[in-house]
VMD Tcl script that builds the backbone (N, CA, C; Angstrom):
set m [mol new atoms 375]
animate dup $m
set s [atomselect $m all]
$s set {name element resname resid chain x y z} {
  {N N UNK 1 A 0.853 -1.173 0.000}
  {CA C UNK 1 A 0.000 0.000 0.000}
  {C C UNK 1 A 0.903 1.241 0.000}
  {N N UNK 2 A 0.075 1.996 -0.561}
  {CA C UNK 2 A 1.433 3.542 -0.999}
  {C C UNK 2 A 1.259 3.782 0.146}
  {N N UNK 3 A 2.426 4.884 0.956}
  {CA C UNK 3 A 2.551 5.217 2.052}
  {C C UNK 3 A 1.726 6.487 2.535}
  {N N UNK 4 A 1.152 7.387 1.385}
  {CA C UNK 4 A -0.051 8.486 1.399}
  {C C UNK 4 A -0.986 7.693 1.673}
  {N N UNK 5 A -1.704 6.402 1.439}
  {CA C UNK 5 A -2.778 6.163 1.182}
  {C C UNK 5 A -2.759 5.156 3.095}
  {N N UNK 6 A -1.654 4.812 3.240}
  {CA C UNK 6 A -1.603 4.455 4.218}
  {C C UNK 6 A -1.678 5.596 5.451}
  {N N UNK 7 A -1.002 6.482 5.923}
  {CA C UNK 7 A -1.310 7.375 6.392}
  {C C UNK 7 A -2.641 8.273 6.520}
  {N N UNK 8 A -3.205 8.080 5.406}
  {CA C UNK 8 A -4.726 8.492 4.937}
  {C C UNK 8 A -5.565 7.574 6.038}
  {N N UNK 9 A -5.725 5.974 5.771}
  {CA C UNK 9 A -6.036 4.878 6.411}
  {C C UNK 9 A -5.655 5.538 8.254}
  {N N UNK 10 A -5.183 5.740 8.491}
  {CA C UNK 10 A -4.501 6.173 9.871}
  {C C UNK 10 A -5.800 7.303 9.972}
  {N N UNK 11 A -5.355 8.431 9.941}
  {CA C UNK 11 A -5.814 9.468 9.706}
  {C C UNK 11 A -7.429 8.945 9.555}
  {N N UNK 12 A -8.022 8.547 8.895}
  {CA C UNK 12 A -9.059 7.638 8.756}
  {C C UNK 12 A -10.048 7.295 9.844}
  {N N UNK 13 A -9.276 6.531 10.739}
  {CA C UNK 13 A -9.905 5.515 11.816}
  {C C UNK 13 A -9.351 6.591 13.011}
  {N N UNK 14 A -8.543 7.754 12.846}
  {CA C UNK 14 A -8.602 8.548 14.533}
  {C C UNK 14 A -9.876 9.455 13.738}
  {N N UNK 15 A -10.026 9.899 12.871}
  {CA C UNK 15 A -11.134 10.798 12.613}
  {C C UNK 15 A -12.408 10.014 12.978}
  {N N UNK 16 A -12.478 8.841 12.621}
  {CA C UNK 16 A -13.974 7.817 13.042}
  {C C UNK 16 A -13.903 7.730 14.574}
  {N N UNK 17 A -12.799 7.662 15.366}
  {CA C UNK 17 A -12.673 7.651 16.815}
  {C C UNK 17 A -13.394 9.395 17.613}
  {N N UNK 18 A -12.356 10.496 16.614}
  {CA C UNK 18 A -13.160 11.822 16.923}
  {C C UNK 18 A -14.847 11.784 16.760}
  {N N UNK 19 A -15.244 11.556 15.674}
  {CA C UNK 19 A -16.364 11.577 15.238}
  {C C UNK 19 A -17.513 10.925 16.890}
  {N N UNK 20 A -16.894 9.835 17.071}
  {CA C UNK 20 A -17.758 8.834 17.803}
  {C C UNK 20 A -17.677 9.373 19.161}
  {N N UNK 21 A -16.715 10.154 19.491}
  {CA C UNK 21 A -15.849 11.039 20.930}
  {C C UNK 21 A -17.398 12.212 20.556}
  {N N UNK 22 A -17.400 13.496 19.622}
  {CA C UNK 22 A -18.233 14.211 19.187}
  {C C UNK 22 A -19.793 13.543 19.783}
  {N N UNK 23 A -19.781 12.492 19.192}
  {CA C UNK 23 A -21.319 11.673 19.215}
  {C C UNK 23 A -21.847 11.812 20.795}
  {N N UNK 24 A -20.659 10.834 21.319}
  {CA C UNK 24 A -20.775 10.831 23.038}
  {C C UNK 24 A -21.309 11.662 23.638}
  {N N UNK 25 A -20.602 12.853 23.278}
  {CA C UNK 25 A -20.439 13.806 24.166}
  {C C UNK 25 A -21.980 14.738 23.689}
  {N N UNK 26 A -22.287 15.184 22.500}
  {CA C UNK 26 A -23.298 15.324 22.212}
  {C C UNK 26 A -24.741 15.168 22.371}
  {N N UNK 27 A -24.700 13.559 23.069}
  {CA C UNK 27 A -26.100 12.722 23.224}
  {C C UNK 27 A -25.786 12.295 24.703}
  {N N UNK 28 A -24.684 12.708 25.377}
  {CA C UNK 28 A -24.988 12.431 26.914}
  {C C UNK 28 A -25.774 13.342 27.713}
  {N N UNK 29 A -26.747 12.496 28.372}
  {CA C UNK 29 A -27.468 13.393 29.306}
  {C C UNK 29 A -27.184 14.226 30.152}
  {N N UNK 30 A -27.900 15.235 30.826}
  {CA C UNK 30 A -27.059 15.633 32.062}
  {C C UNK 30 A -27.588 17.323 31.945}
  {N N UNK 31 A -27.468 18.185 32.840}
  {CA C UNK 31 A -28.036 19.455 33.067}
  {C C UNK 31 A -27.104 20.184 31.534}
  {N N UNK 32 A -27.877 20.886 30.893}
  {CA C UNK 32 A -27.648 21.833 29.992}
  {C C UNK 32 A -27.450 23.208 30.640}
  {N N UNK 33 A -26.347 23.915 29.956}
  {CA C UNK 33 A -25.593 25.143 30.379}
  {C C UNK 33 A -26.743 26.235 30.291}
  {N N UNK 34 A -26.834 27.282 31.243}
  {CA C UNK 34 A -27.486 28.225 30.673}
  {C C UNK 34 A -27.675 29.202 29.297}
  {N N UNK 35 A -28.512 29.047 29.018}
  {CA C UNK 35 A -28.549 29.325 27.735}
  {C C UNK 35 A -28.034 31.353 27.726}
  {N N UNK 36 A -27.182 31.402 26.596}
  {CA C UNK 36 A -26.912 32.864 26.384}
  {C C UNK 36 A -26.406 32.919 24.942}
  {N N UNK 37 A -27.513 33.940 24.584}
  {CA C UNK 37 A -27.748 34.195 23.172}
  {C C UNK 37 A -26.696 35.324 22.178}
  {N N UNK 38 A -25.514 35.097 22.879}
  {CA C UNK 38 A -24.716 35.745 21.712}
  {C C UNK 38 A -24.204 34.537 21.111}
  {N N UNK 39 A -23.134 34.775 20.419}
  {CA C UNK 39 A -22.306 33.992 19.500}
  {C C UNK 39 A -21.251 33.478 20.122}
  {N N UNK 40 A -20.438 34.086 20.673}
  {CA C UNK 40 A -19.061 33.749 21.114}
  {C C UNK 40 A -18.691 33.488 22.829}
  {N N UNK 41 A -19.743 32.259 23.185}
  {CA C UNK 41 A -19.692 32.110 24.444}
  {C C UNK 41 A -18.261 31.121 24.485}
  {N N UNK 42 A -17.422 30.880 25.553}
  {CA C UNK 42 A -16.786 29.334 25.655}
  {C C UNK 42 A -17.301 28.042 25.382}
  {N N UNK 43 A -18.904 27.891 25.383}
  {CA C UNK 43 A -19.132 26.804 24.928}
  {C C UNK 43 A -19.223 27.149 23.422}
  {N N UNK 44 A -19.546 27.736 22.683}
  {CA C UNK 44 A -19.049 28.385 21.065}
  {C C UNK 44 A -17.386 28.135 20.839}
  {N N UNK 45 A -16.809 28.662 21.784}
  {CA C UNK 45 A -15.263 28.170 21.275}
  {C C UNK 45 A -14.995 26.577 21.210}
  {N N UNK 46 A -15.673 25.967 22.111}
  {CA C UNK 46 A -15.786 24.714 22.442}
  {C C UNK 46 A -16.336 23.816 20.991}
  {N N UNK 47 A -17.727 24.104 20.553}
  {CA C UNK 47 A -17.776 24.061 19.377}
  {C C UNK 47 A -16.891 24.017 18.420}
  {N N UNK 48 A -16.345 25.239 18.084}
  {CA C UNK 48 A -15.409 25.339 16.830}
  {C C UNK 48 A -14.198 25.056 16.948}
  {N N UNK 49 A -13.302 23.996 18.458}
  {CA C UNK 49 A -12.294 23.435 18.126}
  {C C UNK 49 A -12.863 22.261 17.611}
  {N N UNK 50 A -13.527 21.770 18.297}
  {CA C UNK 50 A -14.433 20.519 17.831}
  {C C UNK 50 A -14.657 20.013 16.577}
  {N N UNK 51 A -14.973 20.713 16.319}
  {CA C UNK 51 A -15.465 20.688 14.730}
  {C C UNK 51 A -14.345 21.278 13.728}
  {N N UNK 52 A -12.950 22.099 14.333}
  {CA C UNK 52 A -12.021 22.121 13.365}
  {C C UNK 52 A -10.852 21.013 13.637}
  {N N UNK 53 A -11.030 20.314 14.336}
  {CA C UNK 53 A -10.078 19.362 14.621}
  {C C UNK 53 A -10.578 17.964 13.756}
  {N N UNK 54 A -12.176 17.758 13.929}
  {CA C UNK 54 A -13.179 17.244 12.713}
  {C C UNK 54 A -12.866 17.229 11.089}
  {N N UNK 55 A -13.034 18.706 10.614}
  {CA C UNK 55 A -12.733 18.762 9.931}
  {C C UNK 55 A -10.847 18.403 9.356}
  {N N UNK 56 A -10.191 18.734 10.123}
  {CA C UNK 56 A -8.430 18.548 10.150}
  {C C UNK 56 A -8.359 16.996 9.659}
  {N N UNK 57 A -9.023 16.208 10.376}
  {CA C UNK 57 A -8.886 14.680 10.349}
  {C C UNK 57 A -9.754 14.357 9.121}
  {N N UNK 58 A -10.665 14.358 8.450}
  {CA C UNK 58 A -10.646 14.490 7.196}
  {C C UNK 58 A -10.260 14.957 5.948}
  {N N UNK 59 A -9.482 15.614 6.055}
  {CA C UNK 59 A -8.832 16.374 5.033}
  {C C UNK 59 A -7.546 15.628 5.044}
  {N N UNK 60 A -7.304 15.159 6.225}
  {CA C UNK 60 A -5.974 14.278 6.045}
  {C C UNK 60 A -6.344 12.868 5.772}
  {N N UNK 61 A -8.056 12.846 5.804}
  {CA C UNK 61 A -7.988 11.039 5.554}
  {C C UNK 61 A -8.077 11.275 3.877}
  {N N UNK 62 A -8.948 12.848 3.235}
  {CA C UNK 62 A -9.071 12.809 1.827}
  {C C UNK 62 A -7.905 12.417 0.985}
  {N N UNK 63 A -6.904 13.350 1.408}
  {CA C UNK 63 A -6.122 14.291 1.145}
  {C C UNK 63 A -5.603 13.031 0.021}
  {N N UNK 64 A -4.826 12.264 -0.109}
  {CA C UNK 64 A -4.074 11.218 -1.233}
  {C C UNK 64 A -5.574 11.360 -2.130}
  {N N UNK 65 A -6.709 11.333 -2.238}
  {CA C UNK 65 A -7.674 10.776 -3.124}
  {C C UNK 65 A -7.979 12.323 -3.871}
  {N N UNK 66 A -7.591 13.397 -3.759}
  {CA C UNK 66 A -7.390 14.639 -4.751}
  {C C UNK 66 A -6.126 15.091 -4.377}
  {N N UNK 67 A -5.085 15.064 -5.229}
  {CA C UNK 67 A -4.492 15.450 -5.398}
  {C C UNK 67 A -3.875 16.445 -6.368}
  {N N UNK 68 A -3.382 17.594 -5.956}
  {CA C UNK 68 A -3.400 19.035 -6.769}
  {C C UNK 68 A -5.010 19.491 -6.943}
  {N N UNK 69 A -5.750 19.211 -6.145}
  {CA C UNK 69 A -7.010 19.954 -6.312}
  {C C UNK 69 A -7.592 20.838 -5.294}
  {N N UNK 70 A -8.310 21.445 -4.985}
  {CA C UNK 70 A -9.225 22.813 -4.437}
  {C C UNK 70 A -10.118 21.570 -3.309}
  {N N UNK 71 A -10.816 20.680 -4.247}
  {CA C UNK 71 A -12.037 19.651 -3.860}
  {C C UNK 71 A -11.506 18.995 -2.127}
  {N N UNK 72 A -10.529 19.193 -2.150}
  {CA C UNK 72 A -9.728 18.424 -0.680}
  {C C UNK 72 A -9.858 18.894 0.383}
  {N N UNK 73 A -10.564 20.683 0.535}
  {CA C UNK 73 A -11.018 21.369 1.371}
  {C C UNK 73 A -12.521 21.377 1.493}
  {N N UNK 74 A -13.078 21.302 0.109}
  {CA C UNK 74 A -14.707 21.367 0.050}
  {C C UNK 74 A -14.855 20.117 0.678}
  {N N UNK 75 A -15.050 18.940 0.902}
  {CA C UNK 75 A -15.271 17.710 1.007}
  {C C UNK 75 A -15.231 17.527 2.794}
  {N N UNK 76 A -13.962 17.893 3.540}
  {CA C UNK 76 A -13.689 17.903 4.715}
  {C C UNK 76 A -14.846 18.992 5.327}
  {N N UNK 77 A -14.860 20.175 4.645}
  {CA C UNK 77 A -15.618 21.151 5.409}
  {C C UNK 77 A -17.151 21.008 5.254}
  {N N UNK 78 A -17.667 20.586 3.665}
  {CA C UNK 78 A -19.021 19.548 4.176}
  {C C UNK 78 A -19.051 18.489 4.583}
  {N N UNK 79 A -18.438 17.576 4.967}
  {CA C UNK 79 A -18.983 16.476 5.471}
  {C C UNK 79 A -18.586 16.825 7.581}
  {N N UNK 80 A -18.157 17.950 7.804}
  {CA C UNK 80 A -18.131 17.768 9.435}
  {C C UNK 80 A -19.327 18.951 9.652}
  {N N UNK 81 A -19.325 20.071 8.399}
  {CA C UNK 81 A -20.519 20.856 8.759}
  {C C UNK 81 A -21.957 20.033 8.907}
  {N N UNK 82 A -21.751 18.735 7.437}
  {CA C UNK 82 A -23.414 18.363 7.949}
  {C C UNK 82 A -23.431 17.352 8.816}
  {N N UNK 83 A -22.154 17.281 9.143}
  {CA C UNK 83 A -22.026 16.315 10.929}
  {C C UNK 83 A -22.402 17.137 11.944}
  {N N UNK 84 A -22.503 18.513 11.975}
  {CA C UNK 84 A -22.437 18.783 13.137}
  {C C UNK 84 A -23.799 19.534 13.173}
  {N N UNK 85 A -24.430 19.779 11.843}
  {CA C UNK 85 A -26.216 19.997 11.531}
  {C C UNK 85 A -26.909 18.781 12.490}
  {N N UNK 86 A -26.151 17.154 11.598}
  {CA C UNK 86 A -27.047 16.280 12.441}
  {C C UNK 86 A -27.069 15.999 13.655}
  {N N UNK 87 A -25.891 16.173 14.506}
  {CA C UNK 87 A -25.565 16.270 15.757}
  {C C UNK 87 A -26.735 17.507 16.296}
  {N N UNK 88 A -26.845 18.136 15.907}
  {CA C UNK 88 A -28.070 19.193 16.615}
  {C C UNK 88 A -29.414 18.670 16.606}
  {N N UNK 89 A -29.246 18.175 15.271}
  {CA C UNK 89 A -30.998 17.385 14.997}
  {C C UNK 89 A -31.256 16.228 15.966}
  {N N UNK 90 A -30.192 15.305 16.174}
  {CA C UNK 90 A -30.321 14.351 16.799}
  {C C UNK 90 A -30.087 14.718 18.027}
  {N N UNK 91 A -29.399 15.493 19.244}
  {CA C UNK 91 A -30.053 16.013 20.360}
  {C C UNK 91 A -31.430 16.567 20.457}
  {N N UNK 92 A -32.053 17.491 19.399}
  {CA C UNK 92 A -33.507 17.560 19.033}
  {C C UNK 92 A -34.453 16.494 19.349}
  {N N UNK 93 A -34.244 15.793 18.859}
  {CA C UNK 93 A -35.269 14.830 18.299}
  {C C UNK 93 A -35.071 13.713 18.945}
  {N N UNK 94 A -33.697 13.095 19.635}
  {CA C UNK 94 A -33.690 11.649 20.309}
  {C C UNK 94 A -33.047 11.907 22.030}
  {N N UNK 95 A -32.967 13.141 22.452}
  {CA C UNK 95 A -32.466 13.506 23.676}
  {C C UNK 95 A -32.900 14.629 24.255}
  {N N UNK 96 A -34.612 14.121 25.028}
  {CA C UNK 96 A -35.395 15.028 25.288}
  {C C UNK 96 A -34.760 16.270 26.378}
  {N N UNK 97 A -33.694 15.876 27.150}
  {CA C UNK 97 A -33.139 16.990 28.262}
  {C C UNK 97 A -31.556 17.552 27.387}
  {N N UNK 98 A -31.612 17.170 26.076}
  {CA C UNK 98 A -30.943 18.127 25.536}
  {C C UNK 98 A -31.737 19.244 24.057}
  {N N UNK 99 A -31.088 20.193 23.934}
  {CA C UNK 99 A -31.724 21.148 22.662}
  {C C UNK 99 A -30.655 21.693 21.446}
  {N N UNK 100 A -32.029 21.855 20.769}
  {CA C UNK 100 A -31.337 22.128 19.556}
  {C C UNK 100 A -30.878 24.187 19.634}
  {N N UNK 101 A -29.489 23.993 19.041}
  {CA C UNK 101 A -29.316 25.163 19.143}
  {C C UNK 101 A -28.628 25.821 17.675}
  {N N UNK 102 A -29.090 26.828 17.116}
  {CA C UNK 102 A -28.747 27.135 15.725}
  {C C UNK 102 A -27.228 28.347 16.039}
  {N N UNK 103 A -27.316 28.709 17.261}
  {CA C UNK 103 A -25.952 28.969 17.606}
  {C C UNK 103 A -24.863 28.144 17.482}
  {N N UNK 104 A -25.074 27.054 18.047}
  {CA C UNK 104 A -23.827 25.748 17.812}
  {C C UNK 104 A -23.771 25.647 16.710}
  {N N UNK 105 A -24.396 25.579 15.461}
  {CA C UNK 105 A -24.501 25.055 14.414}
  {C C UNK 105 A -23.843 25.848 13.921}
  {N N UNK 106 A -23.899 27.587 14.069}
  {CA C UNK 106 A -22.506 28.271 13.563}
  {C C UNK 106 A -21.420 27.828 14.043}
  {N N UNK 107 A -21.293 27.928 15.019}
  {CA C UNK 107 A -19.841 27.722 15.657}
  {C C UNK 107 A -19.373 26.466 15.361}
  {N N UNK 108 A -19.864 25.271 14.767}
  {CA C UNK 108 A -19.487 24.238 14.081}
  {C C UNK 108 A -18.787 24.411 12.837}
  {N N UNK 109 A -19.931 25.171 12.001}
  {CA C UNK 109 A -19.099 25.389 10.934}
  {C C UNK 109 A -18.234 26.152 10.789}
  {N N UNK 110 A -18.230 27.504 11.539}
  {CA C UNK 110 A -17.267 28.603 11.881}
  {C C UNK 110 A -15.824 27.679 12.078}
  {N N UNK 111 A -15.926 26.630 13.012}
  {CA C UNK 111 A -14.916 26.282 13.573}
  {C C UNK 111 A -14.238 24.823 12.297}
  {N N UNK 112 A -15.176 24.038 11.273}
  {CA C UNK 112 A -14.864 23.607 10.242}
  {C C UNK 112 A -13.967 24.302 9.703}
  {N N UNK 113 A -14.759 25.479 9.177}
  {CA C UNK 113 A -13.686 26.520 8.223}
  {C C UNK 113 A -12.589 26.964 8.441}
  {N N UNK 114 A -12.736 27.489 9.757}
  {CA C UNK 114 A -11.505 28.410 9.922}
  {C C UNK 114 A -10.234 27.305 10.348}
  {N N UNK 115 A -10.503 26.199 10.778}
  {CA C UNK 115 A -9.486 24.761 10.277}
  {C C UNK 115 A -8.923 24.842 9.086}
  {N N UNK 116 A -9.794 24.514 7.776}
  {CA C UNK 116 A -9.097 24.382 6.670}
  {C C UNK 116 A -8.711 25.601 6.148}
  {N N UNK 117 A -9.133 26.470 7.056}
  {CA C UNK 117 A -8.868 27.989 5.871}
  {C C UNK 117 A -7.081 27.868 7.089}
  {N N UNK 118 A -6.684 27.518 7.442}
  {CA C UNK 118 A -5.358 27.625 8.256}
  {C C UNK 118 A -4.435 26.332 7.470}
  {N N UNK 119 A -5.274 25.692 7.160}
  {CA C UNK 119 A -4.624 24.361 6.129}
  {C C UNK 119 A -4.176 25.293 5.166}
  {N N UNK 120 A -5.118 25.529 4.351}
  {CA C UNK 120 A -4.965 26.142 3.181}
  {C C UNK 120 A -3.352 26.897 3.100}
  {N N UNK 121 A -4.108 27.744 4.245}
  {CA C UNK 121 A -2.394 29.169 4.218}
  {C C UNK 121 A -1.195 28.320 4.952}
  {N N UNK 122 A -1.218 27.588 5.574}
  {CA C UNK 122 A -0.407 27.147 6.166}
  {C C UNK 122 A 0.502 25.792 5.328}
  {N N UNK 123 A -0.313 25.037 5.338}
  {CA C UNK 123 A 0.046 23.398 4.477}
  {C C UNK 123 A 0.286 23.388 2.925}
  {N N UNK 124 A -0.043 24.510 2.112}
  {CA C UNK 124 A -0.097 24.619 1.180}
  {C C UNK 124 A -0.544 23.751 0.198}
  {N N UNK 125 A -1.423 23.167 0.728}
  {CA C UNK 125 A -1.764 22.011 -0.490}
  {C C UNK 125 A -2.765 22.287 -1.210}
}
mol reanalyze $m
mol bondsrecalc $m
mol representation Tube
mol addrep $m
């Protein structure tokens, strides 16, 4: 196995480990924080490492399967943004003492992006 594609494989199965860490923590019960309606609370920062460390680990599992392309950022940053849509829906809908919050849902993707947008300038790929 090529050694990109192996590393990818790596990269791979800790992102499915994050993912399932995300899940946990998401759908465990337990008293919910007081709610406060700006944007940029600590649990908002909390969010958007979350979800850029998410996104990080996909882009490194893509990353061998486009190569020299743009598509290696789009791909990582939708697939943890609509991870972290369903993660809201599914506290909604299957975890009655937790709620859905369209604040988190920025700070998910906020925190997707501004991951790969640091790839981008940084990693140069």
């Amino acid at each position: 196995m090529h050694l990109a594609r192996r590393s990818s494989l790596i990269s791979f199965f800790l992102t499915l480990i994050w993912a399932t860490v995300i899940f946990y923590l998401s759908t465990m019960p337990g008293p919910q924080l007081p709610r406060i309606d700006w944007l940029m609370t600590p649990d908002k920062f909390g969010h958007a490492g979350v979800y850029g460390i998410l996104a990080t680990g996909l882009f490194f599992s893509l990353k061998p399967y486009f190569p020299n392309t743009n598509r290696v950022y789009y791909w990582p940053f939708i697939l943890a943004s609509s991870y972290g849509v369903a993660m809201e829906c599914i506290q909604y809908g299957f975890f009655p003492d937790r709620y859905f919050e369209l604040w988190d849902i920025v700070a998910n993707i906020i925190g997707a992006f501004g991951a790969l947008l640091l790839l981008k300038l940084f990693y140069h790929s």
